[in-house]
Structures are given as structure tokens and as C-alpha cells.
C-alpha positions as CSV (number, residue, x, y, z in Angstrom):
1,X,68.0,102.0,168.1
2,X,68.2,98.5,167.5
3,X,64.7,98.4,165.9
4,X,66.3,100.6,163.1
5,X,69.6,98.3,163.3
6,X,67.5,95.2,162.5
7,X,65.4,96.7,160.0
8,X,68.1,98.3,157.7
9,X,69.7,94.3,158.3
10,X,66.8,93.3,157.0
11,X,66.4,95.9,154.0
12,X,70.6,95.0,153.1
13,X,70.2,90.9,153.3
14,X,66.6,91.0,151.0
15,X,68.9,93.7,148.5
16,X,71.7,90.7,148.4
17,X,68.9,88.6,147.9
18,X,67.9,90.2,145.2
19,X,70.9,91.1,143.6
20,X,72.0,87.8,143.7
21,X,68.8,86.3,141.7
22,X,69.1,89.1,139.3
23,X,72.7,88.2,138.7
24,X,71.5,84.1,138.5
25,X,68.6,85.5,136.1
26,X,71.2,87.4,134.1
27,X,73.8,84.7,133.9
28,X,71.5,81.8,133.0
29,X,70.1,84.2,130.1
30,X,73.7,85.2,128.8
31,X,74.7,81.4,129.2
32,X,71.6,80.3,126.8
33,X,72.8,83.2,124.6
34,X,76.3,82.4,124.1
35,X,75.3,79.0,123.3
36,X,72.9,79.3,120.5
37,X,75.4,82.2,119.1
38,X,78.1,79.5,119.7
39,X,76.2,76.8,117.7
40,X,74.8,79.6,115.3
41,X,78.4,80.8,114.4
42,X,79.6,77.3,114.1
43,X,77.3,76.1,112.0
44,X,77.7,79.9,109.6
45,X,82.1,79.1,109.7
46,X,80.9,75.4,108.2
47,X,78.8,77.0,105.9
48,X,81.1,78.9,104.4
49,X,84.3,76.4,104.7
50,X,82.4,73.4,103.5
51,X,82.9,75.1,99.5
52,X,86.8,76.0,99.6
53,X,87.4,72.7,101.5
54,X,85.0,70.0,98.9
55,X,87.4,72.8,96.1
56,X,90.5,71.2,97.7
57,X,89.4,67.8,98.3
58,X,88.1,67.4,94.8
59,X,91.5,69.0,93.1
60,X,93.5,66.1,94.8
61,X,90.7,63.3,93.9
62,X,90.7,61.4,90.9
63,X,87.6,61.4,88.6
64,X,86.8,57.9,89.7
65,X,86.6,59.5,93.3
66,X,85.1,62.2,92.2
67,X,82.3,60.3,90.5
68,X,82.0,58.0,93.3
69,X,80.4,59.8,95.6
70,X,78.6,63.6,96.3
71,X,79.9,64.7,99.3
72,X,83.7,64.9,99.5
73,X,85.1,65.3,102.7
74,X,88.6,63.6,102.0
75,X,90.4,62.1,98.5
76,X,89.4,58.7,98.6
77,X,91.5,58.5,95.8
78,X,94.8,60.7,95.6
79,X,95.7,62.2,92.0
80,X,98.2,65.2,91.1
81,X,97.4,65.0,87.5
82,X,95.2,68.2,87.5
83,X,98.3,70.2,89.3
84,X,100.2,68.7,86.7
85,X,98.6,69.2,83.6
86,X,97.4,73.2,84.7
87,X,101.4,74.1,85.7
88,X,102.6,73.1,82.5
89,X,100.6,75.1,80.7
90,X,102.2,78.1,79.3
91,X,99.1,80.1,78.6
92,X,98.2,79.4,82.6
93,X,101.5,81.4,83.6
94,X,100.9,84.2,81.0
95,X,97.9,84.9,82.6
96,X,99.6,84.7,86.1
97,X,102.0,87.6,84.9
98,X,99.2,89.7,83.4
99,X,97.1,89.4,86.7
100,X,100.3,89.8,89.1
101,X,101.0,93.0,86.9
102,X,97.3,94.4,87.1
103,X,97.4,93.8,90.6
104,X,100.6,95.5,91.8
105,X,100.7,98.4,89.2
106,X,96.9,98.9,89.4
107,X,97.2,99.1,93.3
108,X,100.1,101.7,93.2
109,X,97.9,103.7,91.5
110,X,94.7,103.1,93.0
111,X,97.2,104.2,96.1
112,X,98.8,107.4,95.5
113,X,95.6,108.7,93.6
114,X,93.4,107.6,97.0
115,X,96.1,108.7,99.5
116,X,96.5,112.2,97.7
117,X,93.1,112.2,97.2
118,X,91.4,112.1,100.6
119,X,94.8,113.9,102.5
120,X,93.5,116.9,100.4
121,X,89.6,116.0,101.1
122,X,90.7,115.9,104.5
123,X,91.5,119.6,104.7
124,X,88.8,121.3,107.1
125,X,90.4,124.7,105.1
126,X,89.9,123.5,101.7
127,X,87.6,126.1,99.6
128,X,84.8,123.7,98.2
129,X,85.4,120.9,100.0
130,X,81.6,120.1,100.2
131,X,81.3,120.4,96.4
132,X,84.2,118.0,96.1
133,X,82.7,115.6,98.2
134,X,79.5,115.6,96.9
135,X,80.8,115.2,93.4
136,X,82.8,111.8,94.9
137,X,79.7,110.6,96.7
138,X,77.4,111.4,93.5
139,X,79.6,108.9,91.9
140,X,78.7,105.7,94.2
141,X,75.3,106.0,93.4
142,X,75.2,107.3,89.8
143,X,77.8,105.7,87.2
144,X,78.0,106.4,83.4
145,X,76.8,103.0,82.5
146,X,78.3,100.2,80.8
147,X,78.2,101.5,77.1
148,X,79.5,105.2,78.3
149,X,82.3,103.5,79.9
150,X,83.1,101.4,77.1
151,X,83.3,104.0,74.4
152,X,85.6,105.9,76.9
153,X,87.9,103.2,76.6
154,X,88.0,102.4,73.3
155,X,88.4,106.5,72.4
156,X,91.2,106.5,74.3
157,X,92.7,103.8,72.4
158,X,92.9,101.3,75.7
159,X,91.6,98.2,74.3
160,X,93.3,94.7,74.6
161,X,95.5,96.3,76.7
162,X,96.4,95.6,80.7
163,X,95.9,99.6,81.5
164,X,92.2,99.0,80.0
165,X,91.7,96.9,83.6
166,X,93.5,99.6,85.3
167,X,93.6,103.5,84.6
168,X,89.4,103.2,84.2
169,X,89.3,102.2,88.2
170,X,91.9,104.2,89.4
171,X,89.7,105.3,92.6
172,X,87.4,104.1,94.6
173,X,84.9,106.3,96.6
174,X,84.6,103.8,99.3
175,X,88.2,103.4,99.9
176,X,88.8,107.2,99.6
177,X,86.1,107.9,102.2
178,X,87.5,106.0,104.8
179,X,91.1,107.3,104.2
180,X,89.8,110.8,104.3
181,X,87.8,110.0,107.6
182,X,91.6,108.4,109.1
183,X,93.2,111.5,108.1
184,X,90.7,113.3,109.4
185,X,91.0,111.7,113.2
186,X,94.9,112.2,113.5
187,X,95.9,115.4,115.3
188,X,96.5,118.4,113.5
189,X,99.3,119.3,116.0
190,X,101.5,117.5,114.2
191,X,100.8,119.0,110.5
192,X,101.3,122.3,112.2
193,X,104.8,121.2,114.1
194,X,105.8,119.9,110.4
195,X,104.6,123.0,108.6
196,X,106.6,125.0,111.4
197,X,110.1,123.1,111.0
198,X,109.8,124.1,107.3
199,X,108.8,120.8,105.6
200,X,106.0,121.0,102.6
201,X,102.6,119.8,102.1
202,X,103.9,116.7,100.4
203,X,106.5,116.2,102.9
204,X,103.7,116.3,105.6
205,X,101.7,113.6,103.7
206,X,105.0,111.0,102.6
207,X,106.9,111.5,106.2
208,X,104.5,112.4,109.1
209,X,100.8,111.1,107.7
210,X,101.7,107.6,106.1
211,X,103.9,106.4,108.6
212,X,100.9,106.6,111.5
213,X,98.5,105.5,108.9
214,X,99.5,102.3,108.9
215,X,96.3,100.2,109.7
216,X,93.9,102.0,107.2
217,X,96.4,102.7,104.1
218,X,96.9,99.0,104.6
219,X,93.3,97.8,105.0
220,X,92.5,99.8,101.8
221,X,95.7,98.4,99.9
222,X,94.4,95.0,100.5
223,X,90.6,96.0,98.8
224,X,92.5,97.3,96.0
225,X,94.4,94.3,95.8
226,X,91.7,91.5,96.0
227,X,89.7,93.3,93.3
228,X,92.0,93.2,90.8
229,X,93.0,89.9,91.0
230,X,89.5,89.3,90.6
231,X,88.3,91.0,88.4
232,X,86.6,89.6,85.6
233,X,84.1,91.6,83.9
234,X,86.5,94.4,83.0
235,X,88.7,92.0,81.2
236,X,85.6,90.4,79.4
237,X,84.6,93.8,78.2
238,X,87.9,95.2,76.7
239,X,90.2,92.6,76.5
240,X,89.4,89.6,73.5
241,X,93.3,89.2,72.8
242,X,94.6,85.7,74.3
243,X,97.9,87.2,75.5
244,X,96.9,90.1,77.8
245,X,93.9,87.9,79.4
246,X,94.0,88.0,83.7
247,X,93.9,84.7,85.5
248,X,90.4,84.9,85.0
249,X,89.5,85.3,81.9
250,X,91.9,82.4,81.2
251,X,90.2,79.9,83.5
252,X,86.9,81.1,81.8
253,X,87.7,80.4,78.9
254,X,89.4,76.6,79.4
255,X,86.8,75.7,81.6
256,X,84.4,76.2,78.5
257,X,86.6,74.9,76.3
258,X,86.6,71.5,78.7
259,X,83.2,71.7,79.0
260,X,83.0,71.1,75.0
261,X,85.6,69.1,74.6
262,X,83.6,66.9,77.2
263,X,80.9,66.7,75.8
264,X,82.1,65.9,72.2
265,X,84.5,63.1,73.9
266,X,87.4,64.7,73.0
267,X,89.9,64.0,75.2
268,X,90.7,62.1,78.4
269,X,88.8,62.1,80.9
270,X,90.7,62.9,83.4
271,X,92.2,66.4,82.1
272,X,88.3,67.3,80.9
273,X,86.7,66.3,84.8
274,X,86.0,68.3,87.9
275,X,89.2,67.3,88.9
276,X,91.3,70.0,86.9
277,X,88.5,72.6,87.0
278,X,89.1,72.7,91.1
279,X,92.7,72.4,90.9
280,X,92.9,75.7,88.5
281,X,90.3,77.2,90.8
282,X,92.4,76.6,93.7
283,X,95.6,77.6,91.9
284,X,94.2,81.2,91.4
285,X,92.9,81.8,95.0
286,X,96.3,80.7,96.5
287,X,97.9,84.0,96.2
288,X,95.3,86.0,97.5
289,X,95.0,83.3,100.8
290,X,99.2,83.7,100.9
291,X,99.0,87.4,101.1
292,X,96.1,87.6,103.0
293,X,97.7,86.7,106.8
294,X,100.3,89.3,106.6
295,X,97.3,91.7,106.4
296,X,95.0,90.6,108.7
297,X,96.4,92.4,112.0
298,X,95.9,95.7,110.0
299,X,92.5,94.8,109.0
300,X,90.2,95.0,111.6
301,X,91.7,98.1,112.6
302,X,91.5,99.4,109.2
303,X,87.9,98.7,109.0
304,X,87.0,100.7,111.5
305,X,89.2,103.8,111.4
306,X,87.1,106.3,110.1
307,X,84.0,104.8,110.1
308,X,82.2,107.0,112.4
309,X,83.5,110.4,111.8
310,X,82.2,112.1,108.8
């Protein structure tokens, strides 16, 4: 009896043993791998800082500062006159309103066509939902083309206009994918408890679906958001009058002008230097980096609603 009491004393204390140099194995390894992610994800978050921050250190520099020196980690020299010179521009806040009305109109749309959209898509009933599906897949990896497109717009008589940047973009398979895969993970209990009580299909959507969709409907409002404020290439392609250009287009356009005038000598340094380029730069990514906080709780939880389920 106490030959089998020592013996299983034995087996337990060498199974301690060896649990605790598996754990001291383990937790060496994880310690090595934190730190290299550590340093690895430090040295990525500088990466991609280093570019906004030399953008805002060089819009409150001088040109003499500027000049001075390649690396800008702080304004040796402190000048406003960039700020100053791109706010009192009229043409600078003409394009503001034409991008802050593309933005907000174009994202209403981009909205209730989406949300409509996929709550329908969603339907496990739908006749043809396959078919409808495939048809808005088909379209992420086949388009019309550039020339197709453009010909469409100008037929329908939407060029140098603000709805040429909007209506041709109204959805975005992406975005309607992952609203249709949300809807798609809430309960139907509660559709059927609303259908029950009497209310309609559209009441279903507007009162019981949008409320607890919160995360994802916002998520996709922010994609919407971000690329019409930065979209550049639609206005390049159907907009060529100077009072309905975007933000964009407008910066294009003067930092070219600059450029020339620079290079013929034109005009003051100063208002032709890197100086103004990165203030105007920075004054076009400071709404998006306002609005962008109020977001972020929704966003992660947006991203991955619906990713899985198909």
C-alpha cells in the first residue's frame, strides 16, 4: 500500500514538474512574441504617423524652415500665412460646400438604397434571391468600364453637375453585403411579433430593424462618407466647370497652378512653397478626422457583423 502511495507521489510531483517547465517554456515564448509584435507594431503606427505628422509640421513652418532642413519633426520656424492665404479664398469654400453637399446627400442615398436593398436580400422567402445576388456580386468583379460609364452620364444629361458624383454610385456591393449579412443574424422573432401586432414591411425595417442595427448601418455610413469626400476621379471625369468642383478637384488644380506659377517666378514665395500645399492638404482631411471619433465605437463592431454568415 504504501509502495503504490509513493509511486503515484512520485508520478504527481514529476507531472508538476513538468507542467511547470511547459508553462516556463510557453511563457518565455509568448514573452519573445509579444515583444517583437510590440516593437513590430510600433515601428508600422510610426510608419504610418510620420506622413500626417511631417503634413502638419510643414503647414505651420515657414519656407525658410521648410528649406532648411529634410526631416521635419517640429516648426523651427512658426508661420500661419498658408492658413491664411487658403481661408480667404473664396473658390476654397465653394468647393467646401460642393463636397459637404456630395457627402451628406450622396450618403442619404447611398443609405436608404443599401438599407432597402439588403433588408429585402435578406429575405430567406424571397423568390430569386440567388439570382439577385449573383447579379450584385457579378458587379464587383465585372464593371461597364470607364467609357460605358461615361456615355451613361452624359446621356442622361449629368454633366458638370454634383448628382454626376452621386446618383452613378448610389450602391455599393460591399457595403450592401455586409448589411444583408447583419440583417440576416438578428432574430426573426421579432419581424414576426411586428408583422403580428399589424405593422408593415416598411414599418418592420424604419422601427424594429434600424434601431438594433446600429453598429453596422453606422460602420457602412461612415464608408460612404469617407469616399465621397474623397473622391476625385469621378469629379475629373464629368465635372470641368470651376463652380461645382469637390474639395479635390480644387486642390488639384491650385496645387498645379502653384507648381507653374513657381516655376515661372511668379509670385511670392511663400504662397507658391510646400508651406500652403500642406496647409490646404491638411484643411481638407480635418473634417473627415473630426467626424471620425464619434464613429469609431460603432466601427469595429460594424466590421465584423456579418462577416461570417453568408
Amino acid at each position: 500500500m504504501q509502495t503504490r502511495q509513493h509511486a503515484w507521489q512520485e508520478r504527481r510531483e514529476f507531472t508538476d514538474e513538468q507542467g511547470k517547465a511547459e508553462k516556463i517554456k510557453v511563457s518565455v515564448g509568448s514573452r519573445i512574441f509579444d515583444t517583437v509584435n510590440l516593437i513590430f507594431l510600433i515601428l508600422l503606427g510610426l510608419t504610418t504617423f510620420y506622413p500626417f505628422w511631417d503634413c502638419l509640421v510643414v503647414s505651420f513652418s515657414s519656407l525658410k524652415s521648410y528649406l532648411a532642413t529634410n526631416i521635419h519633426l517640429w516648426p523651427d520656424e512658426w508661420s500661419f500665412e498658408g492658413y491664411a492665404y487658403m481661408l480667404k479664398s473664396f473658390d476654397l469654400w465653394r468647393s467646401y460646400a460642393n463636397s459637404i453637399f456630395i457627402t451628406v446627400v450622396g450618403t442619404l442615398i447611398n443609405m436608404l438604397i443599401t438599407t432597402m436593398a439588403a433588408y429585402v436580400l435578406s429575405k430567406k422567402d424571397l423568390k430569386g434571391q440567388r439570382f439577385f445576388m449573383f447579379l450584385a456580386v457579378f458587379t464587383m468583379m465585372f464593371t461597364g468600364g470607364i467609357i460605358p460609364t461615361y456615355i451613361v452620364v452624359k446621356d442622361l444629361h449629368l454633366m458638370n453637375s454634383l448628382w454626376a458624383m452621386i446618383l452613378p454610385s448610389a450602391v455599393n456591393t460591399y457595403n450592401l453585403i455586409i448589411l444583408r449579412n447583419f440583417f440576416l443574424e438578428l432574430p426573426m422573432e421579432l419581424e414576426e411579433a411586428a408583422l403580428l401586432d399589424g405593422c408593415t414591411e416598411i414599418g418592420v425595417l424604419f422601427r424594429i430593424m434600424l434601431p438594433i442595427s446600429k453598429p453596422a448601418l453606422t460602420t457602412v455610413t461612415l464608408f460612404y462618407a469617407v469616399d465621397h469626400w474623397n473622391d476625385f476621379f469621378s469629379a475629373i471625369m464629368y465635372i470641368n466647370k470651376k463652380e461645382a468642383w469637390p474639395l479635390q478637384l480644387f486642390l488639384r488644380s491650385m496645387l498645379f497652378q502653384n507648381d507653374a506659377a513657381y516655376s515661372s517666378g511668379g509670385e511670392s514665395l511663400f504662397l507658391l512653397g510646400q508651406p500652403m500645399k500642406m496647409a490646404a492638404v491638411m484643411l481638407a482631411i480635418i473634417p473627415i478626422m473630426c467626424a471620425y471619433p464619434f464613429f469609431q465605437k460603432y466601427f469595429t463592431a460594424g466590421m465584423t457583423a456579418g462577416a461570417v454568415k453568408g
